[in-house]
PyMOL Python script that loads the backbone (N, CA, C, O; Angstrom):
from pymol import cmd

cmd.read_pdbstr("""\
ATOM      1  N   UNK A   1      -9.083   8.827  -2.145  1.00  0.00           N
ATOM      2  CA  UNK A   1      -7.971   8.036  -2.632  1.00  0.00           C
ATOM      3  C   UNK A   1      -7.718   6.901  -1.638  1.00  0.00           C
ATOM      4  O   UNK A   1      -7.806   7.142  -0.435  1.00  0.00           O
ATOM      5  N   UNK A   2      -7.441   5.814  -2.027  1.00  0.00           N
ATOM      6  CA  UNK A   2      -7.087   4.657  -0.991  1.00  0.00           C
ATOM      7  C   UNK A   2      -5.622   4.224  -0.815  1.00  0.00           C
ATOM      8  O   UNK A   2      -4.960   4.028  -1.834  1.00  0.00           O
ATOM      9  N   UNK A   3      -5.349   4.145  -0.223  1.00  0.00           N
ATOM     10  CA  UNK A   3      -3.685   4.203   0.396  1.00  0.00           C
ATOM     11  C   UNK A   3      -3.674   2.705   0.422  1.00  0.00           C
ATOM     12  O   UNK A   3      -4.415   2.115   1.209  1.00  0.00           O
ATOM     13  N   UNK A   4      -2.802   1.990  -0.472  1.00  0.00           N
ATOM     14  CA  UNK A   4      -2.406   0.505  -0.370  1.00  0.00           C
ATOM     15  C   UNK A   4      -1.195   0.171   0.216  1.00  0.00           C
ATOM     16  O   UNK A   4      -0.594   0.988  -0.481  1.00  0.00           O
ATOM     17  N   UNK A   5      -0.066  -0.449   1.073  1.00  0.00           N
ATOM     18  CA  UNK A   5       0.857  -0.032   1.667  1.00  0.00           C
ATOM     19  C   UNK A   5       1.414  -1.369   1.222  1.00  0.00           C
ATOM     20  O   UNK A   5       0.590  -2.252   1.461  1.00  0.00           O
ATOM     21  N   UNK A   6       2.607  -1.871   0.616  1.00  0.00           N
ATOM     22  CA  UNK A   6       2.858  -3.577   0.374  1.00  0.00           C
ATOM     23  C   UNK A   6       4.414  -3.242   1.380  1.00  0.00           C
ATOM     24  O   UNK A   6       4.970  -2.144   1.346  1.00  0.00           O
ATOM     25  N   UNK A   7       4.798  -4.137   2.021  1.00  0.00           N
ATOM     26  CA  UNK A   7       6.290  -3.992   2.743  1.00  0.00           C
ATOM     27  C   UNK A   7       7.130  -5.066   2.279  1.00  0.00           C
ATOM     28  O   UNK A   7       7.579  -5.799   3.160  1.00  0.00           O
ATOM     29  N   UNK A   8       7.447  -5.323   1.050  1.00  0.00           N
ATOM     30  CA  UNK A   8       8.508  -6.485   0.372  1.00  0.00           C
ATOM     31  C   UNK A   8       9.656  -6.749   1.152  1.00  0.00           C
ATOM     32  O   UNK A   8       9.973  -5.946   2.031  1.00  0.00           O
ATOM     33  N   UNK A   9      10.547  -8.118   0.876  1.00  0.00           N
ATOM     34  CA  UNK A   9      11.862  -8.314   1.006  1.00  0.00           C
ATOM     35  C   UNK A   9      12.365  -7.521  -0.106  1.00  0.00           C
ATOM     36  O   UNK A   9      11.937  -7.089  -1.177  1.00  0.00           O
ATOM     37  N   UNK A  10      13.554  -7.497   0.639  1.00  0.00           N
ATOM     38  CA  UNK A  10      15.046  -6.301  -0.251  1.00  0.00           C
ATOM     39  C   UNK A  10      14.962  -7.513  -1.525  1.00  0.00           C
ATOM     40  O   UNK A  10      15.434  -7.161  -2.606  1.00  0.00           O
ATOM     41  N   UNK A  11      14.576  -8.444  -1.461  1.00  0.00           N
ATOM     42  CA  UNK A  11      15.365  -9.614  -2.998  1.00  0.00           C
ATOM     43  C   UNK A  11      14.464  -9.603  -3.623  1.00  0.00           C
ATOM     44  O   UNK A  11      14.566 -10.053  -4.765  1.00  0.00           O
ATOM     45  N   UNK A  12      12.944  -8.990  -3.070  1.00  0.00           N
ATOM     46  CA  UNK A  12      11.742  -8.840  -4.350  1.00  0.00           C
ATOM     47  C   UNK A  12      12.230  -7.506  -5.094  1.00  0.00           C
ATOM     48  O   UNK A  12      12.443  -6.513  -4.398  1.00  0.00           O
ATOM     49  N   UNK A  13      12.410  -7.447  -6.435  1.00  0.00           N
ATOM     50  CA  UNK A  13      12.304  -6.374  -6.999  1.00  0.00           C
ATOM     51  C   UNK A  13      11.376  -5.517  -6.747  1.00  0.00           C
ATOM     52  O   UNK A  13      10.346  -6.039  -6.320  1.00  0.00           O
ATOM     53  N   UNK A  14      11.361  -4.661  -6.827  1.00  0.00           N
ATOM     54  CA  UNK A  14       9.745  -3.421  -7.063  1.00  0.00           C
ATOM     55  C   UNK A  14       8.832  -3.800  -7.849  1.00  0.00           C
ATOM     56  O   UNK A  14       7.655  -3.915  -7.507  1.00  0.00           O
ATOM     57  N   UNK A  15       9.459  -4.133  -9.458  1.00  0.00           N
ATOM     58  CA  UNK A  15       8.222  -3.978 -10.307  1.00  0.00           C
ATOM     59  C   UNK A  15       7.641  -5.597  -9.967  1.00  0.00           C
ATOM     60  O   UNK A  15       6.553  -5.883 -10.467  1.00  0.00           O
ATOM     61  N   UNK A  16       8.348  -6.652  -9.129  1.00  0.00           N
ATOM     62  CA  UNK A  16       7.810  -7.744  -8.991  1.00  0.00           C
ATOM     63  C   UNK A  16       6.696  -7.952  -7.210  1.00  0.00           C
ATOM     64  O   UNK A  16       6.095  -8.928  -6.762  1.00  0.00           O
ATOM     65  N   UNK A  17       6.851  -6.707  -6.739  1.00  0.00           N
ATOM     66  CA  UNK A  17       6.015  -6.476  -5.339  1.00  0.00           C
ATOM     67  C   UNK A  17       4.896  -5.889  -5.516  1.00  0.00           C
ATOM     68  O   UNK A  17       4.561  -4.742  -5.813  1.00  0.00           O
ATOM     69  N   UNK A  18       4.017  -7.482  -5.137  1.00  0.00           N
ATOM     70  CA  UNK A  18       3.065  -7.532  -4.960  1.00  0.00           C
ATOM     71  C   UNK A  18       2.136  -8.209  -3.682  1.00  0.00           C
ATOM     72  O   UNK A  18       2.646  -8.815  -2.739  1.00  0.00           O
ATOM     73  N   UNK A  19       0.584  -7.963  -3.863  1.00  0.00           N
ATOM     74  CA  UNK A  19      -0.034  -8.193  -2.369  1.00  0.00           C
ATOM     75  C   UNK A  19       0.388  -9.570  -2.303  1.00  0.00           C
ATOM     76  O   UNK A  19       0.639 -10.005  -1.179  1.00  0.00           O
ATOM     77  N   UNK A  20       0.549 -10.549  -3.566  1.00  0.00           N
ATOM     78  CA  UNK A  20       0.548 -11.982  -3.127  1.00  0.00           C
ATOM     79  C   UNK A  20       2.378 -12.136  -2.302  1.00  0.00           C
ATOM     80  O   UNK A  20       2.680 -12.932  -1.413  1.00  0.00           O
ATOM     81  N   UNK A  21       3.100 -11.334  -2.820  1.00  0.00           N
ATOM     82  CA  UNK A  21       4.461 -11.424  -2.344  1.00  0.00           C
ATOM     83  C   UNK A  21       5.015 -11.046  -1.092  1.00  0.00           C
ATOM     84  O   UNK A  21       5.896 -11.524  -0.378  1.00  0.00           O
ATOM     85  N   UNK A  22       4.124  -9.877  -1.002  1.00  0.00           N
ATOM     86  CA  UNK A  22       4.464  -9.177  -0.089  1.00  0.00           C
ATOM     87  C   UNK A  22       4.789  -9.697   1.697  1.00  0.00           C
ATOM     88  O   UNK A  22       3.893 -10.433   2.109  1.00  0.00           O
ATOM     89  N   UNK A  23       5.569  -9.495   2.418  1.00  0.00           N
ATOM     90  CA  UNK A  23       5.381  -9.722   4.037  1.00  0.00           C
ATOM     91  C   UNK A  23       4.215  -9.488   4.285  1.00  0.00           C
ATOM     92  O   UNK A  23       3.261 -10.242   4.481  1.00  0.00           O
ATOM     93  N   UNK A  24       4.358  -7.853   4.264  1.00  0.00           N
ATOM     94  CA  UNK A  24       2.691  -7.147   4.784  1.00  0.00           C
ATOM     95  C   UNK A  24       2.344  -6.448   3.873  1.00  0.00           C
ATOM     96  O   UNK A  24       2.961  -6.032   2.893  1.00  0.00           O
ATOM     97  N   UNK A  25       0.734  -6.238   4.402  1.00  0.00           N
ATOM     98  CA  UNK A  25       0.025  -5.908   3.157  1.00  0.00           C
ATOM     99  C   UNK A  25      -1.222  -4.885   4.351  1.00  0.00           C
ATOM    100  O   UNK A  25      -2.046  -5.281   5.175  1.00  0.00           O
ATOM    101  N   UNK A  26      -0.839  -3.577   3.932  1.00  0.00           N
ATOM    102  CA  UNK A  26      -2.009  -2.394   4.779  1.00  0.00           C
ATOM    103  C   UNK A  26      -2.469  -1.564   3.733  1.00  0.00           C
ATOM    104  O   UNK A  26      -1.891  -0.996   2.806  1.00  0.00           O
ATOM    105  N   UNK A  27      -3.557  -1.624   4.073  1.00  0.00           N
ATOM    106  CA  UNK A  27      -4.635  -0.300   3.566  1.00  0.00           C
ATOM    107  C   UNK A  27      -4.470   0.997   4.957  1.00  0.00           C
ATOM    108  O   UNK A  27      -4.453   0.675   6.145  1.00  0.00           O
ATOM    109  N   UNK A  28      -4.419   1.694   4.717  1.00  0.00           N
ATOM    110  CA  UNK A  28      -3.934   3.718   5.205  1.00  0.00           C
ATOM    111  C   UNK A  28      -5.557   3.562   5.483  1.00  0.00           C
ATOM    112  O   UNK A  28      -6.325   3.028   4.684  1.00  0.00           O
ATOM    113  N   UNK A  29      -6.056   4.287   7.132  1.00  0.00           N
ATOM    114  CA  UNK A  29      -7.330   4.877   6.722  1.00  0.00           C
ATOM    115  C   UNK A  29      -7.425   5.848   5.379  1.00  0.00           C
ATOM    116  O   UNK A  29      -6.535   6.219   4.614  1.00  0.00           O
ATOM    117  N   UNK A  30      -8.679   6.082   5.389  1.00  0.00           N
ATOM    118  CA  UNK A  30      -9.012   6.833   4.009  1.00  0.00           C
ATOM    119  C   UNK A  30      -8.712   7.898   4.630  1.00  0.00           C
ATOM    120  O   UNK A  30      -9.069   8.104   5.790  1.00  0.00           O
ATOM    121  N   UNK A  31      -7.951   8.789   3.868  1.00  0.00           N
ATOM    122  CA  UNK A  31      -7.125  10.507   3.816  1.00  0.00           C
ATOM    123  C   UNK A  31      -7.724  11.133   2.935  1.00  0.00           C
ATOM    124  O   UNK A  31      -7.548  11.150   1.717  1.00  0.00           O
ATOM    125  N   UNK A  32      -8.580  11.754   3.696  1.00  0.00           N
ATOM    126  CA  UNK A  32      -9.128  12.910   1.811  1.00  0.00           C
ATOM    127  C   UNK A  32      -8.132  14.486   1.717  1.00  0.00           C
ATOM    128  O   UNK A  32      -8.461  15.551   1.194  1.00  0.00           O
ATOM    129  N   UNK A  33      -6.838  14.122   2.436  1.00  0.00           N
ATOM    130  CA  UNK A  33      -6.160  15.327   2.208  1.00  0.00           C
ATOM    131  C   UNK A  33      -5.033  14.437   0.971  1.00  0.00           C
ATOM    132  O   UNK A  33      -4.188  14.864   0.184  1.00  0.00           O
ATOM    133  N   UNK A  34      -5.524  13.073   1.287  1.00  0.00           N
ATOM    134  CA  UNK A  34      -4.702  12.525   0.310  1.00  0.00           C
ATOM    135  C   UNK A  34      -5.013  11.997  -1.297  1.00  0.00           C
ATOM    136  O   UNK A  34      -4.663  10.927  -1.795  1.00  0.00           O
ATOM    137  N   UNK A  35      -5.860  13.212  -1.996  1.00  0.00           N
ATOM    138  CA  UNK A  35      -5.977  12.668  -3.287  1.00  0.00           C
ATOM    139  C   UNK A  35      -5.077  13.176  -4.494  1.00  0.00           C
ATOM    140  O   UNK A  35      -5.201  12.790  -5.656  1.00  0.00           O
ATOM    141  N   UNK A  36      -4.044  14.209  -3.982  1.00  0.00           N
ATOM    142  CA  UNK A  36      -3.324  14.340  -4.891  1.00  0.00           C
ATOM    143  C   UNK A  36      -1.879  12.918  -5.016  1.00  0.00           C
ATOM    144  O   UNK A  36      -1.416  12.311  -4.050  1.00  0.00           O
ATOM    145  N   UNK A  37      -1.613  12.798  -5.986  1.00  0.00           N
ATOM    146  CA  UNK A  37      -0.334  11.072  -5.680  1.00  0.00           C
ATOM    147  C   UNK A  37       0.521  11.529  -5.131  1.00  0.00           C
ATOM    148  O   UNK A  37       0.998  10.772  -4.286  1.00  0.00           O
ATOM    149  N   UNK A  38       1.243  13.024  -5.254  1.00  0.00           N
ATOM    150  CA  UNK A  38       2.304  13.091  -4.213  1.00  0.00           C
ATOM    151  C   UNK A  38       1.729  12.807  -2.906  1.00  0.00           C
ATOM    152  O   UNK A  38       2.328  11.923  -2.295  1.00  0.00           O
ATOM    153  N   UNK A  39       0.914  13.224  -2.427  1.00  0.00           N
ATOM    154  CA  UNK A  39       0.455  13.566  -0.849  1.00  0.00           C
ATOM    155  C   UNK A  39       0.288  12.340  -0.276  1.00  0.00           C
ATOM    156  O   UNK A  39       0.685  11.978   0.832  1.00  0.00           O
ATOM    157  N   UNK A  40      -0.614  11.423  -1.485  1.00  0.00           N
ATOM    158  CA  UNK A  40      -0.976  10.084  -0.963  1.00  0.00           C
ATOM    159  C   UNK A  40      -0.056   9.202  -0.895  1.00  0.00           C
ATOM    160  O   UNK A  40      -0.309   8.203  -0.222  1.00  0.00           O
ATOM    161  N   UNK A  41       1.323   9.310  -1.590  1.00  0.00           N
ATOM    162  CA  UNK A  41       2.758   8.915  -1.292  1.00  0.00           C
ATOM    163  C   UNK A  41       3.170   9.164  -0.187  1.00  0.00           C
ATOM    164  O   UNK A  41       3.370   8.235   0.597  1.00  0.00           O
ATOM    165  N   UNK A  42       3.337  10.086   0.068  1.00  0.00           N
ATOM    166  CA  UNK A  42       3.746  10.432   1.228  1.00  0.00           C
ATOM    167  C   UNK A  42       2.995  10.247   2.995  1.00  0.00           C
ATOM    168  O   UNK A  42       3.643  10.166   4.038  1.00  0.00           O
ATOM    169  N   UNK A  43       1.588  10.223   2.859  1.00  0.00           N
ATOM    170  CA  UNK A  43       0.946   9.694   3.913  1.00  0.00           C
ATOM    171  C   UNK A  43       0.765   8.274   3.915  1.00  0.00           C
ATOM    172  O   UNK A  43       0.334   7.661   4.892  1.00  0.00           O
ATOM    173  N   UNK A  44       1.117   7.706   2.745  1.00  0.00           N
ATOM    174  CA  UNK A  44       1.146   6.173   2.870  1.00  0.00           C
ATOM    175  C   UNK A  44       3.028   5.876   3.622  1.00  0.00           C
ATOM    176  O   UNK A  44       3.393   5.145   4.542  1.00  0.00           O
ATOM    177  N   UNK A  45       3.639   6.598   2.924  1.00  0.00           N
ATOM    178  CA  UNK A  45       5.271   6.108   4.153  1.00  0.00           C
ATOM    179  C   UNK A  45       5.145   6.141   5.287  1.00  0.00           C
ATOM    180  O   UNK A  45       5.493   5.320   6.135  1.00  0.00           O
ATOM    181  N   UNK A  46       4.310   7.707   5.446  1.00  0.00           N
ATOM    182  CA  UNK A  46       4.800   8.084   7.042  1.00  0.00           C
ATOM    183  C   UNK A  46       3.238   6.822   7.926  1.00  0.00           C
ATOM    184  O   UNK A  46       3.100   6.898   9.147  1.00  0.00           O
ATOM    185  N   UNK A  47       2.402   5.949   7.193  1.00  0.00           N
ATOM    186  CA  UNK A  47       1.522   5.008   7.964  1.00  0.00           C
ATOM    187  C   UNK A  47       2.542   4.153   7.974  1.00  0.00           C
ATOM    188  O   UNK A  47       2.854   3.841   9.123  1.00  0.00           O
ATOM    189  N   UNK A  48       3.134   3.690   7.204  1.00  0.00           N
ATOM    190  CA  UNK A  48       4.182   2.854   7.052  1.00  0.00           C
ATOM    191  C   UNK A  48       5.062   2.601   7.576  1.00  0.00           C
ATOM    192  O   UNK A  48       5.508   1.462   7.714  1.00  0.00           O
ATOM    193  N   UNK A  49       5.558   3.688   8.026  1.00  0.00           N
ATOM    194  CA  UNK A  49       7.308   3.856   9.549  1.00  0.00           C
ATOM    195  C   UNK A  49       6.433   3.916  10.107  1.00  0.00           C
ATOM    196  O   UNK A  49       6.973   3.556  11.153  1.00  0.00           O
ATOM    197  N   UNK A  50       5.481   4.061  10.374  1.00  0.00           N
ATOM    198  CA  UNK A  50       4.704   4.142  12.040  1.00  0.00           C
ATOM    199  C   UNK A  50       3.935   3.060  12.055  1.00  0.00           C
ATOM    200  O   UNK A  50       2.991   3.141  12.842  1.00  0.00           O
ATOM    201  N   UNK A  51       4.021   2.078  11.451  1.00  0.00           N
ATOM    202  CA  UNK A  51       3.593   0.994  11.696  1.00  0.00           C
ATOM    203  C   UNK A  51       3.881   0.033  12.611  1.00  0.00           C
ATOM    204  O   UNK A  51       3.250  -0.791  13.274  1.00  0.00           O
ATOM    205  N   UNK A  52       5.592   0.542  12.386  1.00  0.00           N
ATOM    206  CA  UNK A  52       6.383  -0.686  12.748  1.00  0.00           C
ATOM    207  C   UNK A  52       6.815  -1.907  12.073  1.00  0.00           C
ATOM    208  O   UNK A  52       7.731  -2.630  12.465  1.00  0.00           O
ATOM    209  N   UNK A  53       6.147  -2.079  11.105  1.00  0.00           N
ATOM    210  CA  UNK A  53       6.594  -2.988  10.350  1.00  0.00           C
ATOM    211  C   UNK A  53       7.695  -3.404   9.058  1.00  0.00           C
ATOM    212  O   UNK A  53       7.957  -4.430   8.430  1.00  0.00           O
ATOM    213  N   UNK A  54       8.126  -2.094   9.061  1.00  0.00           N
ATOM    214  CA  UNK A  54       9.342  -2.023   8.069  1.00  0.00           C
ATOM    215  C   UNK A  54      10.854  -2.241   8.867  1.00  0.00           C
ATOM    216  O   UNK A  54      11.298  -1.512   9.754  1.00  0.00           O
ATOM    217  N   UNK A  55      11.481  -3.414   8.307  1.00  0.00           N
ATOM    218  CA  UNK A  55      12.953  -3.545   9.226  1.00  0.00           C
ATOM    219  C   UNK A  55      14.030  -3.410   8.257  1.00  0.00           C
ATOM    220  O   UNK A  55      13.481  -3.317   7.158  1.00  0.00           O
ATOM    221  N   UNK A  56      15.015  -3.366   8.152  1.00  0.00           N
ATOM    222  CA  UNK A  56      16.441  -3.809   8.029  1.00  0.00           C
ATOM    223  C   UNK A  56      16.511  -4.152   6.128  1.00  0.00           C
ATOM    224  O   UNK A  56      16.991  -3.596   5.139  1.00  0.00           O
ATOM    225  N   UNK A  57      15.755  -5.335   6.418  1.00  0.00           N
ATOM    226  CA  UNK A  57      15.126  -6.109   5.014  1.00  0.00           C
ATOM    227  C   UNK A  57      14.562  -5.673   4.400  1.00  0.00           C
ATOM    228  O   UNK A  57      14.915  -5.911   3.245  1.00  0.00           O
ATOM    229  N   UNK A  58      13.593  -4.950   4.482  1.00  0.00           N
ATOM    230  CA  UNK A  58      12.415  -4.544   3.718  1.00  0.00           C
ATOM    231  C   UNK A  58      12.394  -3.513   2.796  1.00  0.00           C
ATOM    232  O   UNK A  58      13.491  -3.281   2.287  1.00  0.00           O
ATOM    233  N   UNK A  59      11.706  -3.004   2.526  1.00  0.00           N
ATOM    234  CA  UNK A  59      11.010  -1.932   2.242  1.00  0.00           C
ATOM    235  C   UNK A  59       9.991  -1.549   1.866  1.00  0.00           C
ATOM    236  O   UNK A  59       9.224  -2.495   2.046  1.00  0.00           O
ATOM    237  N   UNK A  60       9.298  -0.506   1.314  1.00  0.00           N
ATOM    238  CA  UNK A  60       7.760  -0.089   0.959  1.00  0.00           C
ATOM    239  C   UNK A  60       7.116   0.583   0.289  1.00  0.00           C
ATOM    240  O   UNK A  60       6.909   1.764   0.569  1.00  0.00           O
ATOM    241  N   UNK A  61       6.459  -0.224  -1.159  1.00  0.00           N
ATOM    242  CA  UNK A  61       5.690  -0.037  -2.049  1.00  0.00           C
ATOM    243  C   UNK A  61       4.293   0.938  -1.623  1.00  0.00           C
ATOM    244  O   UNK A  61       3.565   0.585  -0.695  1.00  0.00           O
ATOM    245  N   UNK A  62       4.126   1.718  -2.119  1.00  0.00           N
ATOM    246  CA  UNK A  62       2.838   2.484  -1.995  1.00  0.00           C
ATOM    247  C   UNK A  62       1.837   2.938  -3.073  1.00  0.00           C
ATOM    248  O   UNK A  62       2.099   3.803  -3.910  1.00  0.00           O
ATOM    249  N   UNK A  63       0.543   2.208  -2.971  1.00  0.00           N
ATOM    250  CA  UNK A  63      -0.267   2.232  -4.442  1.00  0.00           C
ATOM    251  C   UNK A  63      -1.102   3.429  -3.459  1.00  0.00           C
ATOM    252  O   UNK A  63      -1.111   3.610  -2.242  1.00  0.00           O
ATOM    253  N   UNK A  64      -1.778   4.128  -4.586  1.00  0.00           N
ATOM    254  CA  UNK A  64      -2.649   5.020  -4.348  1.00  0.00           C
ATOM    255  C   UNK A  64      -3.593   5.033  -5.922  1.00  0.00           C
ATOM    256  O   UNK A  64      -3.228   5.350  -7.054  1.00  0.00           O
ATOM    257  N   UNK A  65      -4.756   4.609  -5.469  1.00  0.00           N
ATOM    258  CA  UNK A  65      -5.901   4.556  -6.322  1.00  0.00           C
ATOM    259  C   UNK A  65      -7.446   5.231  -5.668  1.00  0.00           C
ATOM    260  O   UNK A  65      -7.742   5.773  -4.603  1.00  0.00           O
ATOM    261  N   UNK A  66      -8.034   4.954  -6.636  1.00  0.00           N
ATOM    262  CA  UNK A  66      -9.320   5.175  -6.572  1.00  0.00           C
ATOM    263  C   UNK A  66      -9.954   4.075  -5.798  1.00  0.00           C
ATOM    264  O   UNK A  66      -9.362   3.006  -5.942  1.00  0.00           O
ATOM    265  N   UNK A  67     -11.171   4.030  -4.884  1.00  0.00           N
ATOM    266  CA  UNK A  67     -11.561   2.859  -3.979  1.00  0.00           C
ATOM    267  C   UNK A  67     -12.373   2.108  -5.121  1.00  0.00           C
ATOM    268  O   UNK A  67     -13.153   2.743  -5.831  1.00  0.00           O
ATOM    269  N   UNK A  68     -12.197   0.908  -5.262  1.00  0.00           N
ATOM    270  CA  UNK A  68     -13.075   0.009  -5.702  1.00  0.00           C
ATOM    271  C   UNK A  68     -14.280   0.110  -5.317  1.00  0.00           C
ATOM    272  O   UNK A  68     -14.526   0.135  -4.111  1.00  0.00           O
ATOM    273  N   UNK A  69     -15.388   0.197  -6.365  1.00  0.00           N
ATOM    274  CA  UNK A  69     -16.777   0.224  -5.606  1.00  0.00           C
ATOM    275  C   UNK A  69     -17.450  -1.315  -4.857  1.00  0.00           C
ATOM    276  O   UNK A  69     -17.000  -2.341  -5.366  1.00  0.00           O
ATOM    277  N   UNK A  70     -18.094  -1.435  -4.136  1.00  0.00           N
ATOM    278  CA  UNK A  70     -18.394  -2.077  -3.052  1.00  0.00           C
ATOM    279  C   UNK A  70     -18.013  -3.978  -3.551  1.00  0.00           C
ATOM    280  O   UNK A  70     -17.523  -4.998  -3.065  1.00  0.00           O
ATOM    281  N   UNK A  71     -18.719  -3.417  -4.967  1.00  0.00           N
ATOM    282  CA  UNK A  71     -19.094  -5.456  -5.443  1.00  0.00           C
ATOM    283  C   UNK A  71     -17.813  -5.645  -5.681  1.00  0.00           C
ATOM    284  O   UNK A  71     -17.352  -6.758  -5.429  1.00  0.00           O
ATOM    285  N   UNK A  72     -16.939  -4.595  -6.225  1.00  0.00           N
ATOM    286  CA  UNK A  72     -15.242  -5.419  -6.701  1.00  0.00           C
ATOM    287  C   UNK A  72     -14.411  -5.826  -5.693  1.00  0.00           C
ATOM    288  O   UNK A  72     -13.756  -6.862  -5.574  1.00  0.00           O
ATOM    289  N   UNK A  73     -14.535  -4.807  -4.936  1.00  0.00           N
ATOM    290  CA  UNK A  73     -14.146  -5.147  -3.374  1.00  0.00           C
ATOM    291  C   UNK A  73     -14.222  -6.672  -2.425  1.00  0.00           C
ATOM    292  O   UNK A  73     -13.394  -7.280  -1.747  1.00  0.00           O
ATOM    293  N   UNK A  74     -15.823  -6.931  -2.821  1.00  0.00           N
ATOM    294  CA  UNK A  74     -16.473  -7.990  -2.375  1.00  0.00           C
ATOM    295  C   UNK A  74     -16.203  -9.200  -2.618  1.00  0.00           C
ATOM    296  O   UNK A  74     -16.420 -10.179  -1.903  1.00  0.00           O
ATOM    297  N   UNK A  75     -15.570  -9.130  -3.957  1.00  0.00           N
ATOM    298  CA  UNK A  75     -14.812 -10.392  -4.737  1.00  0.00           C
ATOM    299  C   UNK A  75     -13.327 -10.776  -4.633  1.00  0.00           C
ATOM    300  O   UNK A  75     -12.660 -11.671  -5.153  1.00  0.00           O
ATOM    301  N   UNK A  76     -13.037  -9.728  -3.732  1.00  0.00           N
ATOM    302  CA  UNK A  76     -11.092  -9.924  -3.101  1.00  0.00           C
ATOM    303  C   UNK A  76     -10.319  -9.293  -4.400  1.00  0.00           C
ATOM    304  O   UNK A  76      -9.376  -9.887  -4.923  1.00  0.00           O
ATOM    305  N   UNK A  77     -10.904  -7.783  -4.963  1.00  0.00           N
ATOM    306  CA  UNK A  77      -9.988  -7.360  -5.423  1.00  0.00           C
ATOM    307  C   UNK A  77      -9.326  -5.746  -4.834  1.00  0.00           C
ATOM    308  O   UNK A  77      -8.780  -4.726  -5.253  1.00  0.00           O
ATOM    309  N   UNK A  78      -9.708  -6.233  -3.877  1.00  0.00           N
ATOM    310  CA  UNK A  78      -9.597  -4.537  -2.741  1.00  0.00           C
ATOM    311  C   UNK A  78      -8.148  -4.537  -2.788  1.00  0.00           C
ATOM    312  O   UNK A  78      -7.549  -3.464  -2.867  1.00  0.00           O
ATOM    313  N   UNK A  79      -7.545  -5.618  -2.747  1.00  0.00           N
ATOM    314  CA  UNK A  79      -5.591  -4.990  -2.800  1.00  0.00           C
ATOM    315  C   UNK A  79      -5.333  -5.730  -3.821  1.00  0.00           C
ATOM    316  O   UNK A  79      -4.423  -6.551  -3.705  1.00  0.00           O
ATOM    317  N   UNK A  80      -5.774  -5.669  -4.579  1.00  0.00           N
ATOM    318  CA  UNK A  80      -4.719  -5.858  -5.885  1.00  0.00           C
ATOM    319  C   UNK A  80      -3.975  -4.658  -6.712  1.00  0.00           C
ATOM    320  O   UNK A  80      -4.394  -3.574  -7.117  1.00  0.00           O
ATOM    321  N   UNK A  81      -2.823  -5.234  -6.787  1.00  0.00           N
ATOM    322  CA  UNK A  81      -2.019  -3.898  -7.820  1.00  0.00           C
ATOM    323  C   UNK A  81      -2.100  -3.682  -8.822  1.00  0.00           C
ATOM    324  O   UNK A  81      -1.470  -2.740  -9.303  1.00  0.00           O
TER     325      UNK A  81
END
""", "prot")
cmd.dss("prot")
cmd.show_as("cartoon", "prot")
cmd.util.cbc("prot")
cmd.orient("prot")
């Protein structure tokens, strides 16, 4: 499962946070304890507060998918939502 991590402003809605919107934008190493979506929810927050990069303002979107195979990747669609 691939852990996508987006860290929006509080004035972006959710369903409008995205990689192009976003402050920051992290991929989670790959977790293979993380392929169920709860789990991979949850190891994507806790990369997330331990990042450091979540303040005051923010907050944090967490996609969890399947990895793009190599060529989709290759074409800049590795973080898209």
């Amino acid at each position: 499962m691939e852990v996508l991590i987006l860290v929006c402003a509080l004035s972006v809605p959710a369903s409008d946070c995205r990689n192009e919107n976003a402050e920051h934008v992290l991929r989670a190493p790959a977790m293979a304890n993380a392929a169920a979506p709860a789990t991979c929810m949850r190891e994507g927050m806790l990369y997330a507060a331990q990042s450091g990069l979540v303040g005051a303002e923010t907050y944090v979107k967490v996609v969890c998918r399947k990895p793009l195979p190599f060529r989709e990747a290759k074409r800049g669609k590795e973080i898209e939502t």
